[in-house]
C-alpha positions in Angstrom: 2.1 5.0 43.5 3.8 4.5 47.2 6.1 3.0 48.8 5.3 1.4 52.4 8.2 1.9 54.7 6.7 1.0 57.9 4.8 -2.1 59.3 1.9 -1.6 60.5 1.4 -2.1 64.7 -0.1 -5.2 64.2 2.5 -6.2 61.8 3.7 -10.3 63.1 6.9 -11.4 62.5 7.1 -14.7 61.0 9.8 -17.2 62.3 11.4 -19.3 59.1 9.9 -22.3 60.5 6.2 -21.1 60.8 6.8 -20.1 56.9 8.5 -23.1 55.9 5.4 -24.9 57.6 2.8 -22.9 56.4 4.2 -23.0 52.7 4.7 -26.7 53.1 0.7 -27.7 53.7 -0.5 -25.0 51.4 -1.8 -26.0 47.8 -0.3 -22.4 46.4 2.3 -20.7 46.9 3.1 -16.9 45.2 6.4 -15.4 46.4 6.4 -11.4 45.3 10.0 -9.9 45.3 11.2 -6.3 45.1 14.1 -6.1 42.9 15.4 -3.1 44.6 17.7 -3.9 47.8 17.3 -7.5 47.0 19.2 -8.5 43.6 22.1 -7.6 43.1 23.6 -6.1 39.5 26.6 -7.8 39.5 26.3 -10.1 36.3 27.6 -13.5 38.2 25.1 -13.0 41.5 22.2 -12.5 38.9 22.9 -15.9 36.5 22.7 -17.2 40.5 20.1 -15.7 41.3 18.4 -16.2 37.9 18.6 -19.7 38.5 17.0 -20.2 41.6 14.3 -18.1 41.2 13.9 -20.4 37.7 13.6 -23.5 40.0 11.0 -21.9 42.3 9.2 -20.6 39.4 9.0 -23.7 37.2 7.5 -25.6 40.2 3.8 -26.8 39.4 2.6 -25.0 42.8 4.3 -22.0 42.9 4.1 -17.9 41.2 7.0 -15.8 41.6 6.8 -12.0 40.9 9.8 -9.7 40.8 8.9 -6.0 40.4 11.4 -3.9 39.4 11.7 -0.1 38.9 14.0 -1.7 35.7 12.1 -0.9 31.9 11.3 -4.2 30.3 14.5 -4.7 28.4 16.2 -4.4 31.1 13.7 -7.1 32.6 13.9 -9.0 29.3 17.6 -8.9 29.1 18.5 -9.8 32.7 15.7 -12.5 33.6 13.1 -12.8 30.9 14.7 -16.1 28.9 16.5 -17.1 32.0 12.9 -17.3 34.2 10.5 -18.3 31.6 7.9 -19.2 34.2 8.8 -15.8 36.3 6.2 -13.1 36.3 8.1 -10.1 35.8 6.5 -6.3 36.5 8.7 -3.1 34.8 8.3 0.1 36.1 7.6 -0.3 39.4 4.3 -1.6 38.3 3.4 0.3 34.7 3.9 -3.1 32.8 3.6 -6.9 33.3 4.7 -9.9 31.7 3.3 -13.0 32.1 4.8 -16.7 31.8 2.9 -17.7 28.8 4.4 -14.6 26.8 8.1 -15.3 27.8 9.3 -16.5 24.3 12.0 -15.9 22.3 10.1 -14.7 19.4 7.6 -12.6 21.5 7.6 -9.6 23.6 4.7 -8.8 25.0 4.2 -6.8 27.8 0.8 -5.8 29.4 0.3 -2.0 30.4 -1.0 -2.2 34.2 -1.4 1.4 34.0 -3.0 3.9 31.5 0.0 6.5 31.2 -2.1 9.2 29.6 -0.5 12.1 28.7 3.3 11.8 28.7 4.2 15.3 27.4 5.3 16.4 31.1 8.5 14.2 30.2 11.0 16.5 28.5 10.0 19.5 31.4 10.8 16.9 34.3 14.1 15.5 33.1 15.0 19.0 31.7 14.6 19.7 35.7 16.3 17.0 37.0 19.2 17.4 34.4 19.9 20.6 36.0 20.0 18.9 39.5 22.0 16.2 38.2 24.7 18.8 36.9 24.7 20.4 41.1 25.3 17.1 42.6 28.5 15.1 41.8 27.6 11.0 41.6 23.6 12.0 41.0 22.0 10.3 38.0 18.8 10.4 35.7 17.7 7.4 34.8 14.5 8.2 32.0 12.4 4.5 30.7 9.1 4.7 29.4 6.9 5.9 32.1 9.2 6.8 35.0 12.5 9.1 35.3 14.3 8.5 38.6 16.7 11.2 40.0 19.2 8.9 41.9 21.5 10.1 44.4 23.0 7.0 46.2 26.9 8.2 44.8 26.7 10.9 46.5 27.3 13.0 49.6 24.5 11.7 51.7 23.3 15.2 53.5 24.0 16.7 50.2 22.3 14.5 48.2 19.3 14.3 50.5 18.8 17.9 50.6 18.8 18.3 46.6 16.1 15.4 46.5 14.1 17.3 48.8 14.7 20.8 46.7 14.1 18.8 43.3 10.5 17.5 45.0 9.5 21.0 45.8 10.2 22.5 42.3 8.4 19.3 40.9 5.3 20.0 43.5 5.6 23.5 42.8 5.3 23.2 38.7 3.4 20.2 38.2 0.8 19.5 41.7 -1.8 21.1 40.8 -2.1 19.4 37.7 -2.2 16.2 39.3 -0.2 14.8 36.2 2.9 13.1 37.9 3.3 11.1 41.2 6.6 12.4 42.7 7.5 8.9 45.3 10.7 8.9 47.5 12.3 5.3 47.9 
């Protein structure tokens, strides 16, 4: 898993009226969003927000993707009966659902991912507990296949520099297994 932070040098800007154009002549249309930095939390901008992306969704010639790093009640909770046409992905990619299993009496989400072994789980967030407790506004956030260390509440130089320790104990313990992905976004 990675997250792409850069464009690429050959990377073209497109002006809203070349992508206005080019999605009005084309047959298809698939918008993918990134929940993070986009959506807001606030409950009254995401009933908005749940609406439009509902009309853009329920539209004959058009898929709509929000991946979130949210678990899939979160997903369910927030979007899943609001959007039924919406495909939503939990997990930053671990689990899918798609619009013919948004239902009220179903919940079926697809695993995108094998998870394998998960017994690394109580070691990492036993580590990033301890972390948490050094750095005032810091969070762990644990969902099915992911555990976040968050840091956004706090000092920034502070907070930075305990991500950066946290990464090195986490490389240090579990790298050369190769059993977690440690990502910075």
């Amino acid at each position: 898993m990675a997250t792409l932070n850069k464009t690429q040098v050959d990377f073209k800007l497109l002006t809203k009226s070349a992508v206005f154009s080019e999605a009005a002549s084309a047959s298809h249309r698939l918008i993918i969003i990134n929940h993070v930095g986009v959506l807001s939390t606030n409950k009254k901008d995401v009933s908005s927000v749940a609406r439009l992306l509902n009309m853009l969704s329920e539209q004959d010639d058009f898929a709509v993707v929000l991946i979130s790093p949210a678990s899939r009640s979160e997903l369910d909770e927030s979007l899943g009966k609001a959007c039924p046409k919406l495909i939503l992905v939990a997990e930053n990619g671990f689990f899918c659902k798609f619009p013919h299993q948004h239902n009220a009496t179903s919940s079926v989400w697809e695993d995108l991912i094998d998870s394998g072994d998960i017994s690394w789980h109580e070691a990492v967030i036993g580590i990033m507990q301890s972390y948490q407790e050094k750095t005032d506004g810091s969070l762990v956030i644990e969902r099915d296949q992911t555990i976040t260390f968050t840091y956004k509440d706090t000092d920034e130089e502070f907070g930075n520099w305990q991500a950066k320790e946290l990464e090195t104990q986490l490389n240090h313990m579990f790298g050369q297994l190769q059993i977690i992905d440690i990502v910075q976004g």
